[in-house]
C-alpha angles and dihedrals in degrees: 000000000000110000112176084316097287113164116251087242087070131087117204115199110205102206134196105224135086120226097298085069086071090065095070086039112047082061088039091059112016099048109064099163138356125019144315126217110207118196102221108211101149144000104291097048087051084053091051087044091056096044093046085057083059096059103033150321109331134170137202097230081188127348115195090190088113092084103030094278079292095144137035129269089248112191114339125182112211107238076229095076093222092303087105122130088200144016126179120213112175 
């Protein structure tokens, strides 16, 4: 079967869920060991943040929360040094 000309060799996965699905599933995929600091800026990096905690060790590198996600992250340092298999900027 000919399916969008996909070669045989190739599987396609056909999934229920809208974009907030990615948020269980970037961690899911992309983090395979240590830690991942997220910059929370909004609400649905807050909602990313919260999913991440679910699935492993996670980290809020800077939250702006404080003040209604009314100002910007500015510089933030990864407690990591560098050394950081992820970081979510939203």
């Amino acid at each position: 079967m000919n399916c969008l000309g996909i070669p045989a060799n190739y599987k396609v996965l056909f999934l229920q869920g809208g974009a907030s699905l990615q948020f269980a599933m970037l961690p899911m995929n992309l983090r395979t060991s240590g830690s991942a600091d997220y910059i929370v800026t909004g609400t649905w990096s807050k909602t990313a943040f919260k999913e991440a905690q679910k699935l492993g060790a996670t980290h809020a590198a800077a939250n702006t929360e404080a003040d209604g996600f009314k100002s910007s992250a500015g510089q933030t340092r990864s407690r990591s040094e560098g050394r950081l298999p992820a970081l979510h900027i939203q």
